[in-house]
MMTF fields as JSON, N, C-alpha, C and O atoms, coordinates in Angstrom:
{
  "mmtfVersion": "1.0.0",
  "mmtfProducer": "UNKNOWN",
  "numBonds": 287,
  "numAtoms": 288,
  "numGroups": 72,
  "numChains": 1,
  "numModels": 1,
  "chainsPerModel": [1],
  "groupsPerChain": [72],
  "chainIdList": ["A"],
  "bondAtomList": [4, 2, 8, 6, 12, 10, 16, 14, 20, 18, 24, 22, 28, 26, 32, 30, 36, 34, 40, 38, 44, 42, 48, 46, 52, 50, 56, 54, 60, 58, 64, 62, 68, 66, 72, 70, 76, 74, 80, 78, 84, 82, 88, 86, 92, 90, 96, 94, 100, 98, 104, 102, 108, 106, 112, 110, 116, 114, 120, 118, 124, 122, 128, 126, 132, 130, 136, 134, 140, 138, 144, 142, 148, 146, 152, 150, 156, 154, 160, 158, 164, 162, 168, 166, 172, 170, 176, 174, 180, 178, 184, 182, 188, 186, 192, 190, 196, 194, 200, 198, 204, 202, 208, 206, 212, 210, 216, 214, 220, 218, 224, 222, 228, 226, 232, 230, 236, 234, 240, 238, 244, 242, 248, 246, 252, 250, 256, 254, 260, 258, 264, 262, 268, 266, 272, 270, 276, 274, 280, 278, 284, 282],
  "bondOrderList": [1, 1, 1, 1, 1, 1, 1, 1, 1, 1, 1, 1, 1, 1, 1, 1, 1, 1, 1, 1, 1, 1, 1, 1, 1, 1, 1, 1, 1, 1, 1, 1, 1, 1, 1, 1, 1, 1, 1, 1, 1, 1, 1, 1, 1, 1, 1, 1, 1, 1, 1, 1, 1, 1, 1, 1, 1, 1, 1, 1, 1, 1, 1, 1, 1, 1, 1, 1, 1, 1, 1],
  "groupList": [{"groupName": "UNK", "atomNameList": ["N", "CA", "C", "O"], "elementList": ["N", "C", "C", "O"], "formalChargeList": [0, 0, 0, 0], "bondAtomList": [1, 0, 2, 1, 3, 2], "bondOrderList": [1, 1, 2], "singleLetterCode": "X", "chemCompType": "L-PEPTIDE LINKING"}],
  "groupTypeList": [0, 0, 0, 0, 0, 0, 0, 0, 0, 0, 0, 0, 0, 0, 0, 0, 0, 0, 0, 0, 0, 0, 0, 0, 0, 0, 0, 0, 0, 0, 0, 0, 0, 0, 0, 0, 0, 0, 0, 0, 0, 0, 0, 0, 0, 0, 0, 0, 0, 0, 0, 0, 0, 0, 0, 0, 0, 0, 0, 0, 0, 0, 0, 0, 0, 0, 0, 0, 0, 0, 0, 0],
  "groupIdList": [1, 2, 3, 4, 5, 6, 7, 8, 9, 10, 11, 12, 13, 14, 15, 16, 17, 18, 19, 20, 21, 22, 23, 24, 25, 26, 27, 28, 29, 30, 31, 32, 33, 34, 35, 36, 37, 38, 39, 40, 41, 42, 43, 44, 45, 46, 47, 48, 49, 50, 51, 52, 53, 54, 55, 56, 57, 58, 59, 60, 61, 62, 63, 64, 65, 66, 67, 68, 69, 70, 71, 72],
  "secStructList": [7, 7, 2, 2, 2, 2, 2, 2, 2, 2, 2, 6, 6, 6, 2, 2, 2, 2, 2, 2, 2, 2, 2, 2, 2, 2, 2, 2, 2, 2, 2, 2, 6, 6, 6, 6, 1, 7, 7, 2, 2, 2, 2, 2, 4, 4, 4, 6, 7, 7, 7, 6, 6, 1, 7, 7, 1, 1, 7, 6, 6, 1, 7, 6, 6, 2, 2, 2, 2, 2, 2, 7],
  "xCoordList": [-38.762, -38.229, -39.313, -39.893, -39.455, -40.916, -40.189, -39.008, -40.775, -40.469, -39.639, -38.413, -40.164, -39.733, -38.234, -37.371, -38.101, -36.706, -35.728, -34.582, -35.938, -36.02, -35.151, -34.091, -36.058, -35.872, -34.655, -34.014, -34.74, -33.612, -32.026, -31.037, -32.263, -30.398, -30.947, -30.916, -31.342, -31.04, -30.504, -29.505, -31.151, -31.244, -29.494, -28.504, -29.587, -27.654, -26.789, -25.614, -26.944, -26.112, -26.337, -26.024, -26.855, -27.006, -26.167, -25.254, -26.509, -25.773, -24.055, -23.437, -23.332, -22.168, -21.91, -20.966, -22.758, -22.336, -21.814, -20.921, -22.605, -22.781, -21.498, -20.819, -21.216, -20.055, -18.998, -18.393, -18.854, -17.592, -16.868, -15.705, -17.899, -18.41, -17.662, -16.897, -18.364, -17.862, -16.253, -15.492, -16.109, -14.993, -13.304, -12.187, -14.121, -13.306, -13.108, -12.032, -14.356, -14.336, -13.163, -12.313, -13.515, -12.512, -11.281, -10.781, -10.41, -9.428, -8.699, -7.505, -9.843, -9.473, -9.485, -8.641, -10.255, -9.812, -8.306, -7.392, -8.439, -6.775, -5.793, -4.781, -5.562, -4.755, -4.456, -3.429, -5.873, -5.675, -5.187, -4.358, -5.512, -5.038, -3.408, -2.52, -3.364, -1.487, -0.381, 0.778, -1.182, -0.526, -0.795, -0.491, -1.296, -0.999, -1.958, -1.924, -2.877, -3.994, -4.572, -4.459, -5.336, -6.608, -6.237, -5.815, -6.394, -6.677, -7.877, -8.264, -8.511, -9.561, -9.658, -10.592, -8.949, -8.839, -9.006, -9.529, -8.402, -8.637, -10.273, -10.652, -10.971, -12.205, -13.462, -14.684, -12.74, -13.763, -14.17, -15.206, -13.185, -12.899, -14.24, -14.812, -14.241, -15.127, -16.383, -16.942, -16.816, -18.379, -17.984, -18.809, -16.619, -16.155, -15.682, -15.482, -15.567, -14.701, -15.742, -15.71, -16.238, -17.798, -18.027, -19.109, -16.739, -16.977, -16.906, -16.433, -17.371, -17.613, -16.044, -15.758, -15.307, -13.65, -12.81, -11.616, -13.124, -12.271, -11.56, -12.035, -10.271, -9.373, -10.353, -11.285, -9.563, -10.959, -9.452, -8.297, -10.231, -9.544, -8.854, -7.681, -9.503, -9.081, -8.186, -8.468, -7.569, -7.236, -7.318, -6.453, -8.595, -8.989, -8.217, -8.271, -7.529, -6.681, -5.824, -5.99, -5.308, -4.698, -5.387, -6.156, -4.973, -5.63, -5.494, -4.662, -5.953, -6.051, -4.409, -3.763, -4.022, -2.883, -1.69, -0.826, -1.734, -0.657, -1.014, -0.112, -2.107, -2.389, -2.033, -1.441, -2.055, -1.295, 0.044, 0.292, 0.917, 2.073, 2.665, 3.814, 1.965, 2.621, 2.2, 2.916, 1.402, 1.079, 2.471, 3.313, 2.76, 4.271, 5.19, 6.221],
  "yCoordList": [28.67, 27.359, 26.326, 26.214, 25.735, 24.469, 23.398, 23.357, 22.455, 20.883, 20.545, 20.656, 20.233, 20.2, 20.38, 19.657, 21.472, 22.406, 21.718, 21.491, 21.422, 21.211, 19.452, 19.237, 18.311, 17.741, 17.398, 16.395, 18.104, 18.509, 18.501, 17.829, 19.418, 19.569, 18.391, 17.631, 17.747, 16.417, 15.452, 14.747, 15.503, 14.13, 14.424, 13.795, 15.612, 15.848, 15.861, 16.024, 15.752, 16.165, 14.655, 14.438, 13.683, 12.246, 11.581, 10.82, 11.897, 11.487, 11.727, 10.756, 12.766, 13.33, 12.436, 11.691, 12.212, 11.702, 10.108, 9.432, 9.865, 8.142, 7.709, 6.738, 8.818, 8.632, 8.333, 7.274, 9.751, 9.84, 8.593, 8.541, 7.759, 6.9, 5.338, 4.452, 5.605, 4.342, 4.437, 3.5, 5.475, 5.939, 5.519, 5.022, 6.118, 5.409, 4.269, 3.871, 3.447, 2.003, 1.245, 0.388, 1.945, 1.062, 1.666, 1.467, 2.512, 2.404, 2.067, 1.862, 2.064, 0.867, -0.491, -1.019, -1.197, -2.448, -2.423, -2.984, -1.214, -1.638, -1.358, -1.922, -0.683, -0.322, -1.678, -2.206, -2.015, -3.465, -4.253, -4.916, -4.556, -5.994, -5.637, -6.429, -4.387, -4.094, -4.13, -4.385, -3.636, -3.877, -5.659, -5.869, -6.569, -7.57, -8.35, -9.555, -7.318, -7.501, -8.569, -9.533, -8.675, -9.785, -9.599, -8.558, -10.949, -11.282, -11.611, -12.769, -10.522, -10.859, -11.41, -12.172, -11.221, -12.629, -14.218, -15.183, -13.99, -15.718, -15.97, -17.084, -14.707, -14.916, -14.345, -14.321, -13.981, -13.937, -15.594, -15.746, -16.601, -17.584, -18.854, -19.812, -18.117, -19.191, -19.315, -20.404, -18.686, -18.915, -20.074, -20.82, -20.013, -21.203, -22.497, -23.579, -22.298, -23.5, -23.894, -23.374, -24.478, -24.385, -26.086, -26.587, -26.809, -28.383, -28.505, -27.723, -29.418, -29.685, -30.342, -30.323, -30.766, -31.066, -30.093, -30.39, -29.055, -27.642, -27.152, -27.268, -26.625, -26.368, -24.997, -24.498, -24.601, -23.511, -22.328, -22.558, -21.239, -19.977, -19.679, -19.973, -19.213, -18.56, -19.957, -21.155, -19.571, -20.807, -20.084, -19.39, -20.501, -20.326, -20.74, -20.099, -21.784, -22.608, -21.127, -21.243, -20.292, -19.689, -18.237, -17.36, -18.369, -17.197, -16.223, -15.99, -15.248, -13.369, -13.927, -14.198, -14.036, -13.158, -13.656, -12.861, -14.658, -14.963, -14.257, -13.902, -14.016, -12.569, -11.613, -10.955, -11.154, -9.649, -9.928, -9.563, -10.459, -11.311, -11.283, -10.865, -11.684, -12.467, -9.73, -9.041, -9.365, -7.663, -7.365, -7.012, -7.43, -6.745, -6.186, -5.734],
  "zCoordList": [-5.961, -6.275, -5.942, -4.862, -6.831, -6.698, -6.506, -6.849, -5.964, -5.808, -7.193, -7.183, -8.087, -9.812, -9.766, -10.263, -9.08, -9.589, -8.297, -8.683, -7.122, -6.247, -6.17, -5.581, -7.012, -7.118, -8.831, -9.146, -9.196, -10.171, -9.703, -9.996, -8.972, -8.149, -7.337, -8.305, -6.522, -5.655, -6.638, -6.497, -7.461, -8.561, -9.004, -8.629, -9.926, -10.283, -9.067, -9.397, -7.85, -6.633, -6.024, -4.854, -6.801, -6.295, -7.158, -6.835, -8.272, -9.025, -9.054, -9.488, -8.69, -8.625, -7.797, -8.06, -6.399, -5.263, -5.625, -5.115, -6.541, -6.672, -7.23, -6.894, -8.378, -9.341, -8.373, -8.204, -7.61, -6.91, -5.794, -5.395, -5.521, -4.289, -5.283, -4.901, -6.712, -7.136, -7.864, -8.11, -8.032, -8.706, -7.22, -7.366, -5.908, -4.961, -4.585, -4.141, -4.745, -4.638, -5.71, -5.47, -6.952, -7.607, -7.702, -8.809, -6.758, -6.416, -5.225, -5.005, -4.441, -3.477, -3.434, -2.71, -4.047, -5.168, -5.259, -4.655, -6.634, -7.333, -6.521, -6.938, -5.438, -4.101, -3.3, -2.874, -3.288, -2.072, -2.558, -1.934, -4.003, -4.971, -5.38, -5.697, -5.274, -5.686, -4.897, -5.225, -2.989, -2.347, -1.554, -0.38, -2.317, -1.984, -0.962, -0.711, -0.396, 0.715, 0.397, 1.154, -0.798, -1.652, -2.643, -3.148, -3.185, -4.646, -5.332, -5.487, -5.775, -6.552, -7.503, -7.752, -8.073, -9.168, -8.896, -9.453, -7.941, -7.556, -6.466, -6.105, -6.142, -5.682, -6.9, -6.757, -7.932, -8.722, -9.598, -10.246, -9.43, -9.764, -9.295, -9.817, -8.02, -7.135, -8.036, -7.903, -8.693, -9.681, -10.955, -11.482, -11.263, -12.085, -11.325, -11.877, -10.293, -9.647, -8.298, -7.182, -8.562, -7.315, -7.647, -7.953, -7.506, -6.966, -5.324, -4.5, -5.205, -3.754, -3.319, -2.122, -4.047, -3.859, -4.33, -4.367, -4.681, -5.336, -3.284, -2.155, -3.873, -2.578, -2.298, -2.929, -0.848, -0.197, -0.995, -1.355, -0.958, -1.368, 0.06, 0.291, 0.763, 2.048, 3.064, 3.042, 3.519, 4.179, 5.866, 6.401, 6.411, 7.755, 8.987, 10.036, 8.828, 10.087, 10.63, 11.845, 10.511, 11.047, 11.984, 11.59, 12.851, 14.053, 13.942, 13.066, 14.462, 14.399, 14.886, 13.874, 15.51, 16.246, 15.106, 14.738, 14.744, 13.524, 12.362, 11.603, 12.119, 11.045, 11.518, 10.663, 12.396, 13.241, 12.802, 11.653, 13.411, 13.391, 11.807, 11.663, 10.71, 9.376, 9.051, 8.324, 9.59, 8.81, 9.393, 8.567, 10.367, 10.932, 10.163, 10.661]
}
């Protein structure tokens, strides 16, 4: 087995890997966005809506422990 051959199966066994990797990503997306976690839709938005008076997406004022609190 030479380098050549060598680097053959890495390359297809990178590739499998990559697929599989993105193939999970985008069902954890559609998982998170279904069960209600994030809305990407409304943060894919921010590249259209990028005034300096546009409302914030996230609304920060509220603390870890009232986010603990509101997952219950």
């Amino acid at each position: 087995m030479d380098i050549r051959e060598l680097q053959g199966y890495a390359s297809f066994f990178m590739t499998i890997f990559l697929v599989v990797m993105l193939y999970g990503y985008i069902v954890y997306l559609y998982r998170s966005e279904k069960k209600g976690e994030k809305d990407y839709e409304k943060l894919g938005n921010i590249a259209l809506d990028d005034e300096i008076d546009s409302t914030p997406i996230n609304d920060s004022s509220s603390t870890e422990s009232e986010k603990k609190e509101r997952n219950k």
